[in-house]
Phi, psi and omega in degrees: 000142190284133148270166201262142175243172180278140180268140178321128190228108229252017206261045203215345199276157217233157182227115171327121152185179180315163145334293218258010207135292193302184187253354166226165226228300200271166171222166185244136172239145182226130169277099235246138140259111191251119173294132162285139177265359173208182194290176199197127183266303196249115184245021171304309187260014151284332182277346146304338195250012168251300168352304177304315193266337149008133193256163195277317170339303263239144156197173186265141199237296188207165172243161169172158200234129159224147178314134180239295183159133171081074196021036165291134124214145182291114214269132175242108183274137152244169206190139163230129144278173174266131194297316192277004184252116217272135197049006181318323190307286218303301216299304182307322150334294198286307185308312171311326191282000206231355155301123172315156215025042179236133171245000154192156165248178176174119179258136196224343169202125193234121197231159149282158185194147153340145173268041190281000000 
């Protein structure tokens, strides 16, 4: 037979949130793999030319390159977004796909993560 238990009495309880306020908590961090349409020895002005279109909210976390084939490689942008601006990741996306010499963009690990 189940027993029954007492219910809890609670008249203190706190609710998670910023220090300063705020109303979330989280950031969205996303991992970008961005294709070159021919090979690419120096990726300084492509990243410069993701820097630009950077949404203002927004920042670059990291950089890195990985090998795709036949001395292709792939720029790998990491970005923390702000959790509350609702479709940025997608938008942002679409902008990396639409930089001159890039032939696809593509978020391939997208996690929640502290803001700080």
């Amino acid at each position: 037979m189940p027993q029954i238990r007492q219910t809890i009495q609670m008249p203190q309880m706190r609710v998670p949130r910023t220090i300063k306020g705020g109303n979330y908590m989280g950031a969205i961090l996303v991992v970008y793999k961005v294709f070159p349409e021919d090979i690419v020895q120096d990726f300084e002005p492509l990243k410069e030319k993701v820097k630009a279109i950077l949404p203002q909210s927004s920042s670059v976390e990291g950089w890195g390159t990985e090998d795709v084939a036949f001395g292709l490689k792939a720029l790998l942008v990491q970005v923390r977004f702000p959790e509350d601006k609702m479709g940025i990741v997608e938008e942002f996306e679409t902008s990396l796909a639409k930089i001159p010499g890039v032939s696809q963009a593509e978020a391939f690990n997208i996690r929640r993560t502290s803001r700080d």
